[in-house]
C-alpha positions in Angstrom: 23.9 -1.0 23.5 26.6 -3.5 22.3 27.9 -3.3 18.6 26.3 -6.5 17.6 22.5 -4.3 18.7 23.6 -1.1 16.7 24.6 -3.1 13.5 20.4 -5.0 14.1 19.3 -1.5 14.9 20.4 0.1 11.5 19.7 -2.6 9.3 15.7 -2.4 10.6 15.9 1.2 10.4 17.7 0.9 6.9 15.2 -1.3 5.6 12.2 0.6 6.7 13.5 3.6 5.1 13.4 1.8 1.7 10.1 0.8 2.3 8.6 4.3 2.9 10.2 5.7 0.3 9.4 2.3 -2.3 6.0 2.4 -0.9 4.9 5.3 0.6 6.8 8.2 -0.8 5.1 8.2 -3.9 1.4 7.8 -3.1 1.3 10.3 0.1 -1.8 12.1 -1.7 -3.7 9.2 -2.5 -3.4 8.2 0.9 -4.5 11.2 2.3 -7.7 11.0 0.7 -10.8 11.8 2.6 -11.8 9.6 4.7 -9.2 7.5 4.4 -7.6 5.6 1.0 -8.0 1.6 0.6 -4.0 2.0 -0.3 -3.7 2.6 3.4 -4.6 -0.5 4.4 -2.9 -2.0 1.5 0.6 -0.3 2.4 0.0 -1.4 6.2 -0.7 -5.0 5.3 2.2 -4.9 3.6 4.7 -3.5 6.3 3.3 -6.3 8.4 4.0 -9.5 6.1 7.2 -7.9 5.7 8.1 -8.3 8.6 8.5 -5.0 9.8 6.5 -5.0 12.6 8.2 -8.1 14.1 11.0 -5.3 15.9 9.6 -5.8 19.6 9.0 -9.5 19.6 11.0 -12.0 20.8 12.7 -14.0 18.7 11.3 -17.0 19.7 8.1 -15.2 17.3 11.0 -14.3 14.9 11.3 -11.0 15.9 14.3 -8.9 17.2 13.4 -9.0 20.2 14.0 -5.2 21.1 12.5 -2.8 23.5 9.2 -1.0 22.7 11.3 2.0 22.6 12.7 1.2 19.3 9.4 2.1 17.7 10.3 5.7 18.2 13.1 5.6 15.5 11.0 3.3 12.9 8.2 5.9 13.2 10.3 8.9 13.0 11.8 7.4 10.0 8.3 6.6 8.5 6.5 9.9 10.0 8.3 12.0 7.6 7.1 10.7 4.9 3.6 10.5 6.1 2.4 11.0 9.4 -0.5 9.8 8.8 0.6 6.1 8.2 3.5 6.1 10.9 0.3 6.5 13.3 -1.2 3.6 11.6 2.0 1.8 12.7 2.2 3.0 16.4 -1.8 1.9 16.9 -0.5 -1.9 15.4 3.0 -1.6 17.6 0.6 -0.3 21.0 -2.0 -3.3 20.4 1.0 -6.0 19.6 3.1 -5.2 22.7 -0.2 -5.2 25.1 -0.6 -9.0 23.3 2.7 -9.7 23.9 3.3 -8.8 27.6 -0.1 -10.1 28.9 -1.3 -12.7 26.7 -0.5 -16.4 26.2 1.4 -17.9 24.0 -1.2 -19.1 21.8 -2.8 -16.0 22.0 0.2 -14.3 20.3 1.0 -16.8 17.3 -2.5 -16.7 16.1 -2.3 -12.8 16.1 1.0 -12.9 14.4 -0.5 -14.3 11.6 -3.1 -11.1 11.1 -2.8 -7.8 10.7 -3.4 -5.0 11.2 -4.3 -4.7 14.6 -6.5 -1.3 16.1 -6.0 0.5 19.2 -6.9 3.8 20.7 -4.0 6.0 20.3 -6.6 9.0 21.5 -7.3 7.9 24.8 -5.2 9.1 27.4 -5.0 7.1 31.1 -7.1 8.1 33.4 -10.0 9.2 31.0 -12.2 7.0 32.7 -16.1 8.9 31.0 -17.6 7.6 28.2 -15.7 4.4 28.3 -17.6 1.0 27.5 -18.2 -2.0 29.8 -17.7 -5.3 30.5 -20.1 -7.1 33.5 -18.4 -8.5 36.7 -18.8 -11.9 34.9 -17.5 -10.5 31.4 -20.4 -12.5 29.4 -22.4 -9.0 28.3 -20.5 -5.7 26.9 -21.9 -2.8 26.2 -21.3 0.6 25.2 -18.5 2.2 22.4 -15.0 2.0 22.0 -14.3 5.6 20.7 -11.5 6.5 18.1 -10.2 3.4 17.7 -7.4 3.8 15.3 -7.0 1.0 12.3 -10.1 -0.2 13.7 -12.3 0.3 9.7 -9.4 -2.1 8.6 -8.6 -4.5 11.5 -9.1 -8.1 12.4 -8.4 -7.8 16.1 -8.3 -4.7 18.4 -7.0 -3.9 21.8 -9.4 -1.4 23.8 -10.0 -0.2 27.0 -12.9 -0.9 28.8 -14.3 -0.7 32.5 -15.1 -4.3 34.2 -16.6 -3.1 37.7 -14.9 0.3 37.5 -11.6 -0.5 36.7 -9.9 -0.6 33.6 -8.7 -3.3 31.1 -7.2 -4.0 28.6 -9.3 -6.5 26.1 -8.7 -8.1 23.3 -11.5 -7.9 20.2 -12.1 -9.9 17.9 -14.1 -7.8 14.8 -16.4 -9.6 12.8 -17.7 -7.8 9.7 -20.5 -6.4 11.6 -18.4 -5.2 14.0 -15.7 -3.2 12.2 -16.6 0.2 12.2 -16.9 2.8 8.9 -14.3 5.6 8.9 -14.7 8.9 11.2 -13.6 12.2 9.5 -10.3 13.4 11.5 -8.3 16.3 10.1 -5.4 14.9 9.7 -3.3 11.4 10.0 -5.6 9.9 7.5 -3.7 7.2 6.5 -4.5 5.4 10.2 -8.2 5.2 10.1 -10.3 5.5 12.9 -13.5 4.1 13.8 -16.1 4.4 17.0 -16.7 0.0 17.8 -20.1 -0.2 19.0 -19.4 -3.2 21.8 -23.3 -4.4 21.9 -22.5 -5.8 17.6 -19.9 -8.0 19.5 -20.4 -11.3 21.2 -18.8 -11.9 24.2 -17.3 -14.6 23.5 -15.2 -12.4 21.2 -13.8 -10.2 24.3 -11.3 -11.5 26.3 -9.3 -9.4 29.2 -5.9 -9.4 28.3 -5.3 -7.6 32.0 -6.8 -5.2 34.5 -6.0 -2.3 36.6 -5.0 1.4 35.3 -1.2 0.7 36.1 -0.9 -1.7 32.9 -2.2 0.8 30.6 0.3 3.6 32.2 3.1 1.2 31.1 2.3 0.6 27.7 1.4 4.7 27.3 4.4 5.4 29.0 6.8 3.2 27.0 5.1 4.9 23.2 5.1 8.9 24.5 8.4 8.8 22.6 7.0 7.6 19.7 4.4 9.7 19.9 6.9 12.6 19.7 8.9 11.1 17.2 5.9 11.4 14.8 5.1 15.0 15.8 9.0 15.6 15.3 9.5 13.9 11.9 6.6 16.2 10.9 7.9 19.5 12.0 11.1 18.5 10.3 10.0 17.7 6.8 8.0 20.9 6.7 11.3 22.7 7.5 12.7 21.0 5.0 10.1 21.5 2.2 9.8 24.8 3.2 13.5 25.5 2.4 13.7 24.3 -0.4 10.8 25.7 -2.1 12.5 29.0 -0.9 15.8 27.7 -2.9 14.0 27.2 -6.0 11.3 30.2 -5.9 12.7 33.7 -7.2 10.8 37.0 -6.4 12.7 40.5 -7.4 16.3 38.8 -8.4 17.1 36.6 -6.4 15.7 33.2 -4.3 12.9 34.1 -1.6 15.1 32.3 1.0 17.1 35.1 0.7 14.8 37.5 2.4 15.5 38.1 5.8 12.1 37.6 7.3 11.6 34.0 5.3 15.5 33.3 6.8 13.9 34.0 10.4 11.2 31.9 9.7 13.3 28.9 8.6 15.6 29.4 11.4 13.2 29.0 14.1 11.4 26.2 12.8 14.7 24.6 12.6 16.3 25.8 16.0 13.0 24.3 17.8 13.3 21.1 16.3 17.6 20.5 16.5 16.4 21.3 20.8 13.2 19.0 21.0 15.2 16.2 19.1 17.9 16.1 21.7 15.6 16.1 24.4 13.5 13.1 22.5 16.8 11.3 22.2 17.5 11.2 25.8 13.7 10.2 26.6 14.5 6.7 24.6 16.5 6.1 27.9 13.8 4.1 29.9 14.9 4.8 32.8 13.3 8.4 32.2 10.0 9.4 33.9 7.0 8.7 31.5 5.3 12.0 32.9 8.4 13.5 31.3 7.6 11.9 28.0 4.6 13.1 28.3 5.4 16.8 28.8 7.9 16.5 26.0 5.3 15.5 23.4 3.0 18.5 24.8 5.6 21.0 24.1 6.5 19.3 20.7 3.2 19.2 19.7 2.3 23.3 20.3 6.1 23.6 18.4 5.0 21.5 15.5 1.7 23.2 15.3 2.9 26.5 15.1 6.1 25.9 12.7 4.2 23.7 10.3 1.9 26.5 9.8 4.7 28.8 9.1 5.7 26.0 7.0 2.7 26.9 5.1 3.0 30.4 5.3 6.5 30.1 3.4 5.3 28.4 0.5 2.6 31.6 0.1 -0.7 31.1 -1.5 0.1 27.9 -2.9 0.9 26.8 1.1 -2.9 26.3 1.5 -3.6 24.0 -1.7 -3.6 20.3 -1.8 -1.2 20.3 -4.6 1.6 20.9 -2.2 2.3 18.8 0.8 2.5 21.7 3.7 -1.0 22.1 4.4 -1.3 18.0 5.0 2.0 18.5 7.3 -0.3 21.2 9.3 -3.1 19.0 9.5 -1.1 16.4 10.5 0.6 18.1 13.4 -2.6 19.1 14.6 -4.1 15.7 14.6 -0.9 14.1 16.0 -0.6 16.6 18.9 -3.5 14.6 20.2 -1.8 11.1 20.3 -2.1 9.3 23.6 -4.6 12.1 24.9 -5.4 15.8 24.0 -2.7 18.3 25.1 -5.1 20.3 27.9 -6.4 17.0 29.6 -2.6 15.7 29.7 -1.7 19.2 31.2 -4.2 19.1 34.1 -3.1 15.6 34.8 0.3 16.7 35.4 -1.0 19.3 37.5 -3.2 17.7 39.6 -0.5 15.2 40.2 1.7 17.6 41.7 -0.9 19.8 43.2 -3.0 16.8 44.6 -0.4 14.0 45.0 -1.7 11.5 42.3 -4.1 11.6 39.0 
């Protein structure tokens, strides 16, 4: 990347820095609130008319005009904060880059104007059950659109849906009717998610943006690293929290981050994540095999998962209250481990790749 890139690259992440800590930093509890807070939707909106979300398109849009790649360093910037609304993010960044590569030009300066947009950061490629469907002519749809996240507070959505057995891509447009109420999900709460019942939706609202599984392997594949980033930026500012509580907390004398057994704690919280961040750094490169991205946000997500609950552990009893931010971090790694499909389903796909030749 030439000098001219780096000085863009850190004046975008510079500037969303200031924005999650103007905007976010101070209202992390109030948008965790069950099952999701209207300041959510408030703060999104307001990344979006900010232009912050312009980073991947071209500048003929007024974008930047950088890679879909980029939106691993905006989110781990904005994941540490909250996790929760850097997911919120990635399901807008997912559903504008499917816009942009496969629909018209008209297409994408009417969506520009709105925001946010939903997409279903659950599903995972390949999950082909349970999925809804459009007919071989695409006037009828039926069926529901499960987990779609931002989908309580969106205008448009991009889902996946079956049109005679194969999968696409489609664009939604969600009337009132349509947009779905909040489901409950342990953590991430600031990026609601909603099941879209496709039968309240006319089909003159649907359009097919493109078909065939290998489209929806390229966007996945081109957001595993942002994915991890989120699960990453999580880990990290428990690890952080946690040692500074233990700076300021004295027990018999002397600061609890004294004792040897907390020190061990903190140490392998933060020798896990210095390792996983070097290896997320080189999957930026991408040139490197998505099923590797893949992998790497399994493994980060069990990490995260386990040292955010130490994370909790360290703080003591007050580790478990809502006063303190560690048990949201917990929740939130849990919840984000699940991003782009559920760890054991993403394990047997790699497997059955290599055991059976393909998915």
């Amino acid at each position: 990347m030439n000098s001219v890139n780096n000085e863009i690259v850190k004046a975008v992440l510079d500037t969303v820095e200031r924005f999650a800590s103007r905007e976010i930093a101070d209202e992390v509890f109030e948008i965790d609130k069950y099952p999701y807070s209207d300041y959510a939707a408030k703060a999104l909106k307001g990344a979006v008319e900010a232009g912050l979300l312009l980073t991947t398109v071209p500048e003929e849009y007024g974008g930047t005009g950088m890679p879909p790649n980029m939106w691993a360093r905006i989110l781990e910037k904005v994941a540490y904060v909250d996790a929760g609304f850097a997911a919120g993010l990635m399901a807008h960044a997912m559903a504008l880059q499917a816009i942009l590569d496969h629909a018209d030009k008209r297409v994408v300066e009417d969506i520009l104007e709105k925001a946010p947009l939903a997409y279903p950061i659950y599903h995972r490629v390949g999950d082909m059950e349970n999925m809804p469907e459009l007919s071989p002519d695409g006037t009828t749809v039926s069926g529901r659109a499960k987990m779609i996240a931002n989908a309580p507070v969106a205008q448009k959505a991009v889902i996946v849906a079956l049109r005679e057995d194969e999968p696409c891509l489609c664009l939604v447009h969600l009337t009132d009717e349509a947009r779905p109420e909040p489901i409950e999900t342990l953590g991430l709460r600031a990026c609601p998610v909603g099941d879209i019942v496709m039968d309240k939706i006319d089909a003159a609202d649907i359009s097919v943006l493109v078909r065939g599984k290998k489209a929806i392997d390229a966007l996945h594949g081109s957001f595993y690293s942002s994915a991890t980033a989120i699960i990453l930026s999580t880990l990290k500012a428990s690890t952080d929290y946690a040692i500074e509580y233990g700076r300021e907390r004295y027990q018999g004398g002397q600061a609890i981050s004294n004792h040897t057994q907390l020190r061990i704690m903190y140490s392998t919280m933060q020798v896990e994540h210095k390792s996983l961040s070097l290896a997320w750094d080189k999957s930026l490169d991408p040139e490197v095999d998505p099923e590797a991205c893949m992998a790497l946000k399994i493994l980060t997500g069990e990490h995260a998962i386990r040292g955010t609950t130490d994370g909790v552990q360290l703080l003591g009893g007050y580790g478990y209250t809502m006063e303190y931010p560690q048990e949201k971090r917990m929740r939130d790694a849990r919840q984000a481990s699940e991003l782009l499909g559920s760890p054991p389903r993403q394990k047997m796909a790699l497997i059955n790749g290599m055991l059976d030749g393909g998915d």
